[in-house]
N, C-alpha and C positions, 0 to 999 in steps of 0.2 A: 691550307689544302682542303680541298671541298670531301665533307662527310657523304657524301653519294661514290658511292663505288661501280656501282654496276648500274646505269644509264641503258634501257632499249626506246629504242622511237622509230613505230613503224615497222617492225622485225618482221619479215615475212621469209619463207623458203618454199623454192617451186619442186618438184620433182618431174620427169617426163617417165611416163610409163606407157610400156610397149603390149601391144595386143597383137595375138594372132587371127588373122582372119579367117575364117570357116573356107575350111579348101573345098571347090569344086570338084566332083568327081573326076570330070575329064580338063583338061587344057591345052590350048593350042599351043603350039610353041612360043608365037608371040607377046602370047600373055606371061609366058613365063620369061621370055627377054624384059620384057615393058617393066616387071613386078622386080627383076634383077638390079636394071637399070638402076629404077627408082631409091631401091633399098641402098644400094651405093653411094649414090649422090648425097642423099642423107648423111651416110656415114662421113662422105669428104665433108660437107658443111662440117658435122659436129666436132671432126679433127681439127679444122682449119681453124673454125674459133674458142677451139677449149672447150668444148662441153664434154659429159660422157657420151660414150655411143652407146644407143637405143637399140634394141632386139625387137622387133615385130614390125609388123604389116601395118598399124595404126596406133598413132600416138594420145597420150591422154595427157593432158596438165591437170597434179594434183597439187593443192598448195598444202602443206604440213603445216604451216602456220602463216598466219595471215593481221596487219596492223593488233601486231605485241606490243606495249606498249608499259612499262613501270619502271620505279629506281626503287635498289634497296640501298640503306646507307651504312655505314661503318657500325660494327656488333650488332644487325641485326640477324635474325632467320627466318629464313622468307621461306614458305610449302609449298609444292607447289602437288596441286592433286587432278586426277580427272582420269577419264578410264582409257582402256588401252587405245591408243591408234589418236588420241587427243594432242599430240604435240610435245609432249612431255619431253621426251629423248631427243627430239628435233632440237627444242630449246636450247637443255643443257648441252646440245654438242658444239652447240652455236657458241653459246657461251664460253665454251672450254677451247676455242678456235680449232677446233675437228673440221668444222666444216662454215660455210662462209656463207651468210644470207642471202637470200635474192632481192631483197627488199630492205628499206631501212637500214640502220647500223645500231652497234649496240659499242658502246664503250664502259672498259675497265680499267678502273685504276688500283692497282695492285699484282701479287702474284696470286695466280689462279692453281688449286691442285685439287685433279677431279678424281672422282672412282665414280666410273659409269658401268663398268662391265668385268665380270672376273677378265684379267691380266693384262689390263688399259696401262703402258707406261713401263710396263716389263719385260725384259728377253730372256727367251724363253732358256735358253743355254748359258744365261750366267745364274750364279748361287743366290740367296735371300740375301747373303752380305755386299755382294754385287751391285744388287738391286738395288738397297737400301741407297748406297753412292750414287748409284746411276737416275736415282730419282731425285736425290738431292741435288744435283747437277744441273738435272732440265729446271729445278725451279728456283733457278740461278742461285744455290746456296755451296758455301767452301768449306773444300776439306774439313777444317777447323771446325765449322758449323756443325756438320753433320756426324763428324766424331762427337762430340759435346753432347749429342741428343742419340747415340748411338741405342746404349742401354736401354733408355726408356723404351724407344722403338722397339728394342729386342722383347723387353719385358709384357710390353704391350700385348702382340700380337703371338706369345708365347710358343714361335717357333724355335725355344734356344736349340736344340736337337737336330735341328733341319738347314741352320743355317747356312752351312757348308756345303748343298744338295741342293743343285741346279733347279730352278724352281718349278721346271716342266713335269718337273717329280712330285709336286705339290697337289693336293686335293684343294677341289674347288673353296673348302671352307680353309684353309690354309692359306692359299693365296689373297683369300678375301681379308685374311685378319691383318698378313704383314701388307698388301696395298691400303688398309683403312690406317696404320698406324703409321705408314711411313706419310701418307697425307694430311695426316691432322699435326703429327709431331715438329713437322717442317716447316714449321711458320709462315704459313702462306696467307697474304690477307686476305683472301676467299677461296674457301671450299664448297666443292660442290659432289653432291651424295645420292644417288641414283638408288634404284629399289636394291643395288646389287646386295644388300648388306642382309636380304634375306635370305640368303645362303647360310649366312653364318647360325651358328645354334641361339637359343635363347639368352643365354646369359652371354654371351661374345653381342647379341643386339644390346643387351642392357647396357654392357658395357660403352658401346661405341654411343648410344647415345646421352649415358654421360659426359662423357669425353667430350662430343659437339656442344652439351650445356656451357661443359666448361671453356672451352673454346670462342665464342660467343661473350659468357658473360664476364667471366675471367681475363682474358687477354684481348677484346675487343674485336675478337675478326666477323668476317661475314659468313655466313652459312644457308644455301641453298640446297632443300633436301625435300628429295621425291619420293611418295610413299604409296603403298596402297594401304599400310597402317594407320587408320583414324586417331587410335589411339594415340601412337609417337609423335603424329603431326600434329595433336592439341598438347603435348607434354612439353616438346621441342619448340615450338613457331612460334611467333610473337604475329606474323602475319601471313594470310594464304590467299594465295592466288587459282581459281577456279579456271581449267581450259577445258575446252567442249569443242573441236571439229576444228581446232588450231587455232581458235582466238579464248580471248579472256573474257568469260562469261561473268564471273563474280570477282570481288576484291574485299578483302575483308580482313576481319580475326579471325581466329584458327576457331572456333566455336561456330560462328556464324557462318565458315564456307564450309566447314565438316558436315556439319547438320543440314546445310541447304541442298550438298552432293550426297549425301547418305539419301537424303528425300526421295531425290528426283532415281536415284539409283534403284529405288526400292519400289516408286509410281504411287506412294502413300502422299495424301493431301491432308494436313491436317481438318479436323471436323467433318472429312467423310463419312458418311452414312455409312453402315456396317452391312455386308452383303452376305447372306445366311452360305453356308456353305455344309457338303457332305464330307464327315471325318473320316469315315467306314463304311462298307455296302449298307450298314443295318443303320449306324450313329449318325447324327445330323446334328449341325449348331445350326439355329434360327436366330439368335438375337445372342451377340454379346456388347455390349455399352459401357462406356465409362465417364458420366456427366459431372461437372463441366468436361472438357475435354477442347481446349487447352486448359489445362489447372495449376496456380500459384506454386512454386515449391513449397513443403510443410502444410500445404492447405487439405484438408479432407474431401472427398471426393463419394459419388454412390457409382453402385455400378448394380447392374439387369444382365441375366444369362436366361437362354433356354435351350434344353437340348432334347429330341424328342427321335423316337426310334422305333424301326420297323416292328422290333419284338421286345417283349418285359425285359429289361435291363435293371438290375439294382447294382448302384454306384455305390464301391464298398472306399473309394478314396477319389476325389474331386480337388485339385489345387491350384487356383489361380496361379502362375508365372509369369516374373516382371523381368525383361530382358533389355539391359541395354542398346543403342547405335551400335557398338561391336563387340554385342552378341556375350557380352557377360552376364550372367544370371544373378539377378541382387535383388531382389524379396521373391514374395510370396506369401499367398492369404491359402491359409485350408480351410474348406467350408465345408468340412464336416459337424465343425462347431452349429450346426445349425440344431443338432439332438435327434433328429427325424432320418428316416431313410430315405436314401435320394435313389428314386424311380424313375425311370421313365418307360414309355409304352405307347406302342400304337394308338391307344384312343385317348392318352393324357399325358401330355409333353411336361420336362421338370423344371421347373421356374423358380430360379432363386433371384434375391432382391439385396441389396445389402448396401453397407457406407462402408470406406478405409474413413479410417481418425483421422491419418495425416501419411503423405506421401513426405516420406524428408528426401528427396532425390535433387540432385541435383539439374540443372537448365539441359531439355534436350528430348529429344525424340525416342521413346520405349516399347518396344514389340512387347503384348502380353498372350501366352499361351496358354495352356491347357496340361496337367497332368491328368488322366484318367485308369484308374483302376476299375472294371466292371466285366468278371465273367474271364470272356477269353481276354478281352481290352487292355490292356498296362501298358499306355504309353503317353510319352510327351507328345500334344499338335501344340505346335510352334507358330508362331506367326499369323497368329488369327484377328486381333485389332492392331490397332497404334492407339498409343496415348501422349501426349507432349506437357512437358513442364517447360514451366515459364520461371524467370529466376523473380526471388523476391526485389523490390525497392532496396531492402534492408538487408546485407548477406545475415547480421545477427539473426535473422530472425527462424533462420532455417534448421532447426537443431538436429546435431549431428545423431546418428542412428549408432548402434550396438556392433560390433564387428565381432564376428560366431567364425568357428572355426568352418563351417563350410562354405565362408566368404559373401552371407547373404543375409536380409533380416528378413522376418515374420513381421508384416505389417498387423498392427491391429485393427481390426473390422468386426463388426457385426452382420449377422447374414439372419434373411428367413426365407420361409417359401412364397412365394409371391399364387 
């Protein structure tokens, strides 16, 4: 039996969308027969050969996705990421036979068990135990089966309390736990996993995506899962697939299309020139830099700031902030270490100069901010350059940093006034 489970060639879906026309103040009568007419005839076409019927005066052809094209095979997981209105739910629904291509075919071999949407697969007036059968049934599993994995299920999705209670009765994170548990626990040899699981709280995410590790690496099945989490899509995927405007823009590893979609999402190019900007009516950054820039993981680095202001400003706290792709905070230089008071003023802007020793960060793209303390001033500006590490040749060579209880190291650097 062939290790490709899910086969697309050519996947495309049209949609027809209906527009109203800009009505005329006055009209004849004719025009409103002609315009009746019309609208009718349409309608019989689209009954007579199966299509849906259209609402408006003028139609559009949009294609949701357009020559799809990949296989995943047996125990993989595939990501699939890009931003809203990209194809994403088009796909999976394709996939999960909701709904039927226009274009192309996609073939699967296996059982397919999806959660695309809170209450996808559930009726609404039977009970969680109901349900639990009633799921297991559409994906063709017996009695015997599904009593056997009954517990787990229950345990999982920690609705023991609720089971007996129609699940219309259910809060959105309730239904989400017992639809994630009853499709992961029922052996289906691909699942597929939709944002819906952001409903669920923090630790119900952690959980569920354990459970797809294990699923995946453990019991060999496939796993298709859509996120707008960067994070869970490099923890999870072995591979990601980049959609933009209903086709497949990238193809890749999960490192390589996160970093390439986080880029493009943000409009940072790496080794872009750095464009002075106003923080406050009074404060202004004119130069912040960080050379080289792209820089080796472990490699030391210099970096130039200027900040210069309408009125005498003395800077009683200055802290560089290094921020990851999503947006975690993991070092940080204070350059007060410098001994001197940091000034600035209308007639002399404050210029610091300095080196980090060593970036131990790992491969990837870093937003670096600004804490300032001065006067009225006490706050973080966020996002004022980019910096990019590049991974070493050697992973040895990259040595691991110090882990502090507020989750972040104190790079070491030297700073002066320039």
């Amino acid at each position: 039996m062939s290790d490709v489970l899910i086969q697309a060639e050519g996947l495309g879906k049209k949609y027809i969308i209906g527009h109203q026309a800009e009505r005329e103040p006055y009209l004849a009568l004719r025009d409103v027969i002609a315009r009746g007419a019309k609208t009718f005839a349409r309608r019989a076409s689209d009954i007579l050969h199966g299509r849906a019927v259209v609402e408006g005066d003028e139609l559009e052809e949009v294609w949701a996705l357009r020559n799809v094209d990949f296989e995943v095979s047996r125990g993989d997981v595939l990501g699939i990421v890009g931003r809203n209105g990209a194809g994403k739910s088009t796909l999976l629904k394709i996939l999960s036979r909701i709904t039927e291509p226009t274009a192309g075919r996609v073939t699967l071999r296996g059982r397919v068990a999806s959660l695309l949407e809170v209450g996808t697969g559930f009726h609404q007036e039977l009970t969680g135990r109901e349900n639990i059968f009633l799921n297991g049934a559409i994906l063709g599993m017996t009695r015997e089966e599904i009593r056997r994995r009954f517990e787990e299920i229950v345990e999982f999705a920690e609705v023991e309390r609720f089971l007996d209670t129609p699940v219309k009765r259910y809060s959105s994170g309730m239904y989400v736990r017992l639809a994630f548990a009853v499709a992961a626990h029922l052996e289906p040899e691909i699942l597929i996993v939709d944002e819906v699981l952001a409903v669920g709280d923090l630790a119900f995410q952690r959980k569920c995506l354990g459970k797809m590790q294990e699923v995946s690496t453990r019991q060999g099945r496939t796993v298709l899962f859509v996120s707008h989490n960067m994070a869970a899509i490099e923890t999870l995927c072995d591979r990601v697939i980049l959609l933009a405007a209903g086709q497949i823009s990238m193809k890749g590893s999960a490192r390589e299309v996160t970093s390439s979609y986080l880029q493009s999402a943000s409009g940072y190019e790496p080794g872009a020139p750095f464009r002075p900007r106003r923080l406050t009516p009074t404060l202004s950054l004119d130069r912040f830099d960080v050379l080289p820039n792209p820089v080796e993981s472990s490699d030391g680095a210099g970096f130039s700031l200027q900040l210069s202001s309408r009125e005498s400003l003395k800077i009683s706290e200055l802290v560089i902030l290094i921020f990851s792709a999503m947006g975690a905070r993991v070092a940080i230089l204070d350059l007060r270490s410098v001994g001197k008071d940091l000034v600035a003023g209308p007639t002399e802007a404050l210029r610091l100069r300095g080196r980090i020793a060593a970036l131990p960060l790992v491969e990837g793209d870093y937003s670096l901010g600004l804490y300032i303390n001065a006067g009225t001033i006490r706050e973080d500006f966020l996002d004022l350059t980019r910096l990019t590490i590049l991974s070493k040749s050697s992973r040895s060579e990259i040595p691991p940093y110090a882990v502090q209880h507020r989750g972040l190291v104190e790079l070491e650097h030297t700073v002066s006034l320039d």
